[in-house]
N, C-alpha and C positions, 0 to 999 in steps of 0.2 A: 537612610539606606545603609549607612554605616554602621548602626546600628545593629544590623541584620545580620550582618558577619563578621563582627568583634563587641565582645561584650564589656570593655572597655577601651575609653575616644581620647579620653585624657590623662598625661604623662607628666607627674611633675619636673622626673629627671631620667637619664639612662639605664640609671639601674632599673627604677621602673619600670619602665617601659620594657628592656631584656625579661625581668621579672615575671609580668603580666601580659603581655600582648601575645595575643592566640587569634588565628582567624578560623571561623568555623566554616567547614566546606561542607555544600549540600550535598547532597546523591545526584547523577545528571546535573552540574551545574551547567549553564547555559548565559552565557549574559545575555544576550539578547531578550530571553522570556525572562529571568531571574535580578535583571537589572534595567532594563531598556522598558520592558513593558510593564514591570514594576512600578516605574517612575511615573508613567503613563496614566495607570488606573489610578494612583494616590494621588499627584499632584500632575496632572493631565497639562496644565498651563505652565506650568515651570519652564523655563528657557535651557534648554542644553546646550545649543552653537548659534555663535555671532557667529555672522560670513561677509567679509567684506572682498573685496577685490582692490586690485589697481587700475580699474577705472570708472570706479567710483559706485559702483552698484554694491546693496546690501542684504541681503538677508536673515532673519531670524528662524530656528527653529523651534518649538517646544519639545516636549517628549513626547507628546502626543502626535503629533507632523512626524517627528523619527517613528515612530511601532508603524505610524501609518503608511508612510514611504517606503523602510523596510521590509511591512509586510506587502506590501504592493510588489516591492523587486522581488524579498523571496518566490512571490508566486509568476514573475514574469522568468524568473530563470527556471522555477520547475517546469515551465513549458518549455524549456531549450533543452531538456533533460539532466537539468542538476543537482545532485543528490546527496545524500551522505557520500563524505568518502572523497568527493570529486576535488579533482585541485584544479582551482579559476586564480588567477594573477591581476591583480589589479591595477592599470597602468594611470594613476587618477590624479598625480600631479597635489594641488591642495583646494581640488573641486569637492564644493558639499557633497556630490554622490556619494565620496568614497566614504562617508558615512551611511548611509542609508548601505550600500552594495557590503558595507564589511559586517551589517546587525546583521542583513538577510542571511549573508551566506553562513555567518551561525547560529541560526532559525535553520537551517535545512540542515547540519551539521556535517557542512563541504569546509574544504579547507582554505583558508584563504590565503594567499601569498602576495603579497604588497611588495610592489617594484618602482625603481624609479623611471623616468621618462627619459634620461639621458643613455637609457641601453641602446648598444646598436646592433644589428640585424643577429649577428653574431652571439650576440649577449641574451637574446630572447630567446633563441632557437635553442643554446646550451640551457638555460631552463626549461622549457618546454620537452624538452627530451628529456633530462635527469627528473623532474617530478611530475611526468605523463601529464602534463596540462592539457584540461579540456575543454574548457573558457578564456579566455582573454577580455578584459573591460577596461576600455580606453578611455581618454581624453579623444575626442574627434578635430583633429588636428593635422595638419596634412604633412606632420614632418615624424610625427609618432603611429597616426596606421597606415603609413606608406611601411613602415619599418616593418609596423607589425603584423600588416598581410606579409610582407616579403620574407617573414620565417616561417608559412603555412609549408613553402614545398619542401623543408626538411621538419620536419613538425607534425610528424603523421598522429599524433595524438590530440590537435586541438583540432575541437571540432565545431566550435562558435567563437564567434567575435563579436562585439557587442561596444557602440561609441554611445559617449555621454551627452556628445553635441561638441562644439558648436555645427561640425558637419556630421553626417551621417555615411559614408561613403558605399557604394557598390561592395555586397560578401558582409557587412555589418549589419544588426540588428540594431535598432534604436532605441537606447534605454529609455526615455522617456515615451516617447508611444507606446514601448510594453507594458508600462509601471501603467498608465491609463489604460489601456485594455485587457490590463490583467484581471482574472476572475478572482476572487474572495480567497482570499489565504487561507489554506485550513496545516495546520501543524503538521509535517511527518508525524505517522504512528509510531515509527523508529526513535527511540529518544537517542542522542549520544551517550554515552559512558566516560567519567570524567579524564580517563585514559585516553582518547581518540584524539587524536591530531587533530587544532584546531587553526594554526597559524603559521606559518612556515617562511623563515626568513634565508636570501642568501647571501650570506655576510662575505663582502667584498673582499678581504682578506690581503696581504701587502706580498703576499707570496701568492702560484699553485691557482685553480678554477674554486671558486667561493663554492662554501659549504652551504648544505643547505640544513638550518636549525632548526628545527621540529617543537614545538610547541604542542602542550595538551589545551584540553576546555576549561581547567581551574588556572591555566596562566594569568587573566587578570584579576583575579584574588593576591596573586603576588603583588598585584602593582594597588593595594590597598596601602602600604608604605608610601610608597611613589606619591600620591597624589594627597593623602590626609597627614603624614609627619614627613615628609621631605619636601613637596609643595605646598605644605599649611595650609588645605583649602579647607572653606568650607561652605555653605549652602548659599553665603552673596559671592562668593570668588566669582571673577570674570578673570580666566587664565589663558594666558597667550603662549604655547612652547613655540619657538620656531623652529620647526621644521618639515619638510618634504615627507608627505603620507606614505611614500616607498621605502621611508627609512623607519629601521625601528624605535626609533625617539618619537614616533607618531602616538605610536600606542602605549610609548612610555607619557606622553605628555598630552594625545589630545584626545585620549579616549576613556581608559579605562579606569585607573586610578580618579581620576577625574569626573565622572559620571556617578562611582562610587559616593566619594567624597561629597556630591551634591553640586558640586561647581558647574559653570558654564563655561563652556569650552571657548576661545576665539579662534579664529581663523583669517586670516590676513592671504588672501589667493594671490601672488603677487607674481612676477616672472623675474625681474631682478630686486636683491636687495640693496636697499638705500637706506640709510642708516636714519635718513631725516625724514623718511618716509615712515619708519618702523617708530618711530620717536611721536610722530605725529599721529598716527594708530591707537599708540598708549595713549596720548593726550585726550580726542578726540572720544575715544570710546572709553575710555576712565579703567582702563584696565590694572587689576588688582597684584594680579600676578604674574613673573616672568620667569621661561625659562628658557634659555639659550646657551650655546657651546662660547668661551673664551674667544675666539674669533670675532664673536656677535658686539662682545663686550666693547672687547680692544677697537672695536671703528665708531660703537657709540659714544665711548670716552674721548674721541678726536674730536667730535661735535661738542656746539656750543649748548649746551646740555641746557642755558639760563634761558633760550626764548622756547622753551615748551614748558607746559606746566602737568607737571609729572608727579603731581599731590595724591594723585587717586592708590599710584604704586606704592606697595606695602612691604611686599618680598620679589623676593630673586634669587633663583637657584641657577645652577653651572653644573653642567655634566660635558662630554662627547670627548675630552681631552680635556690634559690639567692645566689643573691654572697655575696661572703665574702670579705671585703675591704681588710685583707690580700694577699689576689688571685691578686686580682685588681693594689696594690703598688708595688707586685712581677714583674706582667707583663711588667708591666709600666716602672719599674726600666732596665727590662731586655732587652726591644724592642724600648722602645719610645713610645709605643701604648699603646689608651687608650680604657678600657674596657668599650663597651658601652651597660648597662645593658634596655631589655625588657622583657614584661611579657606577660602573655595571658592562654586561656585555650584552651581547646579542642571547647568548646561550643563559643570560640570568636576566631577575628585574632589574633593583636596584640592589647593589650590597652594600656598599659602605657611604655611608653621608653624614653630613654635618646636620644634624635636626634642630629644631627652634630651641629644643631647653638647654642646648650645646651653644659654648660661645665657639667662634670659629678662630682656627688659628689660617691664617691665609698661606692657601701653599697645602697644605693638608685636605687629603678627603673626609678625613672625620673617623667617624668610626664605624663596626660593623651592623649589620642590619641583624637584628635578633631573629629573625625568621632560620638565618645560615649560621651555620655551625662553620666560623671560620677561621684559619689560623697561617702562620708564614710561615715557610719552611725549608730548611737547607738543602742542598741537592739531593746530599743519602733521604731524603723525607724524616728527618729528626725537623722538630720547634725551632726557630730565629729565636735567638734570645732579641729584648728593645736594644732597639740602637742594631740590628745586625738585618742587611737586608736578605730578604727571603720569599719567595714564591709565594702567591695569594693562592691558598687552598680552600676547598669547602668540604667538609667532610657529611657525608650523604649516608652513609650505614647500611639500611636495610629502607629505609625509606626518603625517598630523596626529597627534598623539603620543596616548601612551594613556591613556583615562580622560576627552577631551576628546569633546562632544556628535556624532553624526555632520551635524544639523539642524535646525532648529523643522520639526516634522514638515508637510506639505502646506504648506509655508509659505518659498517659495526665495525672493521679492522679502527679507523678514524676516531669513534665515539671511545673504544677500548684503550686509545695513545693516551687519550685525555682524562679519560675516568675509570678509572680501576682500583679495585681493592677499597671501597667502598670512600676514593678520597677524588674529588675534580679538581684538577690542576686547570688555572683560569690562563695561566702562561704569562701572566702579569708581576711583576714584580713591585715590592713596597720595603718599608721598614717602619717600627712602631716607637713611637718614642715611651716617654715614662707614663704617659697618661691615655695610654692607648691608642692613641690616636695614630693613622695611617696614612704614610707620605709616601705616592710613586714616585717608584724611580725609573721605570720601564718596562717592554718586554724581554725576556728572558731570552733572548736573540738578539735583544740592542744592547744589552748590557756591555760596556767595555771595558777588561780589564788589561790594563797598562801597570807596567815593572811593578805587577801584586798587587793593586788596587783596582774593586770593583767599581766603574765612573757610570752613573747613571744618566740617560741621556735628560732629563728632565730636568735635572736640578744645575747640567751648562745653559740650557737651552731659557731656564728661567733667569739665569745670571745675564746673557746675549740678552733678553730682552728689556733689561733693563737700561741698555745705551739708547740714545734717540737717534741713531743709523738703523736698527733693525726693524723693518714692519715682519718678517717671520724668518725660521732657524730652524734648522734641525742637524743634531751633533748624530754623527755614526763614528766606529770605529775604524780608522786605516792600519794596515799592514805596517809595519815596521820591525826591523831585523833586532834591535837592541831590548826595545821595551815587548815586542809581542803587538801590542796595538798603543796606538796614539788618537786623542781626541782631534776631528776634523769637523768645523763648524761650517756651513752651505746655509749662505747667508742671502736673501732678499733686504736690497738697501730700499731704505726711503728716499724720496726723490729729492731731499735736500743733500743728500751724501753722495749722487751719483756719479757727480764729477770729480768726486774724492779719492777714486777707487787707487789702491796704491800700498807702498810698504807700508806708508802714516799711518794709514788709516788701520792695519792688519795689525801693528803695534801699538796704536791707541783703545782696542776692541781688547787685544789682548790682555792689555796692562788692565784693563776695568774689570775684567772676568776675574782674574785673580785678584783683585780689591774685594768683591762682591763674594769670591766662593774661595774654597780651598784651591790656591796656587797651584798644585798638580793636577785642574782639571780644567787649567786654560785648553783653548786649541789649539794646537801646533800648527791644524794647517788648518787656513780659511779660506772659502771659497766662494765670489761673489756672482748669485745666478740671475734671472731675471723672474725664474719661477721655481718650485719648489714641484717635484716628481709626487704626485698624489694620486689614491684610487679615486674611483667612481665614487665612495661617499665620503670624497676629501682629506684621508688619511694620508699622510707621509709617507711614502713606500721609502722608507730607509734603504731599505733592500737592492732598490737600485741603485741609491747614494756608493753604497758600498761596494756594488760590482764594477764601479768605472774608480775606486779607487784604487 
């Protein structure tokens, strides 16, 4: 399948690859017929998703079972009246529907917006009103469509609801009885245009009501990177990403790229993570590939990594937040594997990663992804020289390359802050060192500059985690009269340090931070929490760090 939209697979090095790698976009791309049902008529048997659960049930899919489910849902929602154009929200948790509900609804070329299950009433009804939602498909659950009937009477724009099981509730449609009584799927006459909004996410954001990011129908062409030279897959991969189908790392990691690339997806349904549960997954099911946020890492490296046999795993990629080169030497020390760090946002695929013909330096994202014209940049918008940190820019021209957001959807003053004058300000900060290579240092609103030095919150925060008191940290800026701002660490101790808490221990963190980093980027002030202030998709809200200081 790769094949089909790059006429070269293999790279022997980065220049390479920058050189040569070109993806060819059809007219009306459509994954769903272009890649799903592709798969289907050539290699009908082939496996696309493992499905396991936490309690102990399994399922296989082929490609053939996906075109055939799919098309079963697409034609059970065109009798609810869903069409081109329409925005349905998907509330699916890491149930196999939400594969079958995400091919269908682009087979009808609706848009689909993938959410998580932890919204509450409040949280539903603000989407449903900003992108005129007019489906909702849930998890049938009695703690998710209690929620989700309860946003129908400010919600005058949805007009079906639709459960996956396990209950079916009064005012819900039952996805499975539809899919069985649906008649024979025949294709809208309507094709899409590769321009048409095909995916729409709304990024939690640490400030202000989440944006919503508008995607077209050639967005998973972007994620041809994603899955073939940043997750190494290929036609035996059995790839595991963790994460929750409302988040966009779903489709970074369990769909698209990944289908491309020939891989088998896995799927782990699980309600809480356990680290010796996720350990015993990869075991059990031999899986090939991993990919999960620094989080994932740091509680697998606490496990005794020697009674699982972990021979089948080959690679390991790192995205959602950076890593911490301790995380990284941990691993490494402990498997042979090495952690291969990328980046990206909601508004792009992946941009900058470490790829297989790259040795990794730990601590670094790597470098840029060839598809993006991208460079760092001082405030006036003149070039960062290496060594000097500067604003992650992409520069876009007259045509904005692929895999890059079309908008914040009904929201042109917002998309105009951000992208203008043919250059996108990602609001990310980095610096390059001599080999090009790109090291964050934060957002361009965490940045702290103290008596003339710019302190990036990432490179204390990797220092803090190098003592054995911290399980998590996050440095903001405090006010201070002399310097302008002072670094303030908001620490989560380990349970062996907690009866520590005291000057000792504030001067013993401190004294290590300046061993470990440059001495003017100890914290002055630290401060011991029980939990760390985060969004809906786990992010640090600094933001409120800094208004209580």
């Amino acid at each position: 399948m790769l094949e089909k939209f790059v006429d070269q697979t293999v790279f022997a090095s980065h220049e390479d690859f920058v050189k040569n790698f070109k993806v060819k976009v059809p007219v009306n791309f459509n994954f769903g017929y272009d890649v799903v049902d592709e798969w289907a008529a050539t290699h009908p048997d082939k496996k696309a998703i493992c499905w396991a659960n936490d309690r102990g049930e399994h399922r296989d899919f082929t490609f053939d079972q996906v075109k055939e489910g799919s098309d079963r849902a697409a034609s059970y929602f065109q009798s609810l009246g869903i069409g081109h154009g329409d925005m349905v929200m998907l509330i699916l948790k890491r149930r196999y529907e939400f594969w079958l509900a995400i091919i269908a609804l682009h087979k009808l070329g609706a848009v689909v917006i993938p959410a998580t299950h932890l919204l509450t009433v409040k949280d539903i009804v603000y989407r449903n009103n900003a992108a005129t939602v007019k489906m909702i498909v849930c998890v049938g659950e009695e703690a998710i469509t209690e929620r989700v009937a309860s946003s129908l009477g400010a919600s005058p724009s949805v007009e079906k609801l639709v459960s996956v099981g396990p209950v079916t509730p009064e005012g819900f449609g039952d996805f499975h009885k539809g899919m069985a009584q649906s008649a024979p799927f025949v294709r809208p006459e309507r094709k899409n245009e590769n321009a048409d909004i095909s995916l729409m996410y709304f990024t939690s954001g640490t400030t202000g009501n989440p944006k919503m990011v508008a995607h077209d129908f050639t967005y998973p062409l972007g994620h041809i990177v994603t899955g073939s030279f940043w997750h190494n897959l290929g036609q035996g991969s059995l790839h595991l990403t963790i994460a929750d189908t409302g988040w966009g790392k779903a489709v970074w990691g369990k769909l698209y790229g990944q289908w491309i690339a020939g891989a088998t997806v896995f799927v782990y349904d699980h309600e809480k993570f356990t680290p010796a549960d996720m350990l015993r997954m990869i075991q059990d099911y031999h899986i090939t590939s991993l990919c999960a946020p620094p989080t994932i890492f740091r509680f697998l490296i606490r496990e005794d990594l020697s009674r699982y046999d972990l021979s089948s795993l080959r690679y390991c990629t790192i995205a959602g937040e950076a890593l911490n080169p301790a995380v990284y030497e941990s691993f490494y020390k402990l498997t042979g594997i090495k952690l291969m760090e990328g980046f990206g946002q909601t508004e792009t695929t992946l941009s900058i990663a470490t790829f297989p013909w790259m040795e990794p330096k730990p601590g670094s994202m790597g470098l840029p992804n060839p598809q993006y014209d991208m460079d760092l940049v001082r405030p006036d918008g003149s070039p960062a020289e290496d060594g000097e940190q500067g604003e992650i820019v992409i520069r876009t021209g007259e045509n904005p390359p692929l895999g890059l957001f079309r908008e914040y959807y009904r929201d042109a003053g917002l998309t105009r802050e951000v992208w203008h004058d043919g250059v996108y300000h990602t609001g990310d900060v980095a610096w390059r060192d001599a080999d090009g290579y790109l090291w964050f240092v934060g957002r361009t609103d965490d940045v702290i500059k103290s008596s003339g030095y710019r302190i990036g919150p990432f490179e204390v925060e990797s220092a803090l985690m190098t003592h054995p008191s911290v399980v998590e940290c996050a440095i903001t800026g405090a006010p201070d009269e002399v310097r302008g701002q002072v670094v303030k660490a908001t620490i989560v101790l380990s349970r062996e340090y907690k009866d520590r808490v005291g000057e000792a221990l504030v001067r013993e963190i401190q004294d290590h931070v300046k061993k470990v980093t440059a001495p003017y980027k100890y914290p002055r002030i630290i401060e011991f929490v029980d939990e760390l202030p985060k969004t809906i998709s786990g992010k640090i809200r600094r933001v409120e760090i800094r208004e209580k200081s």
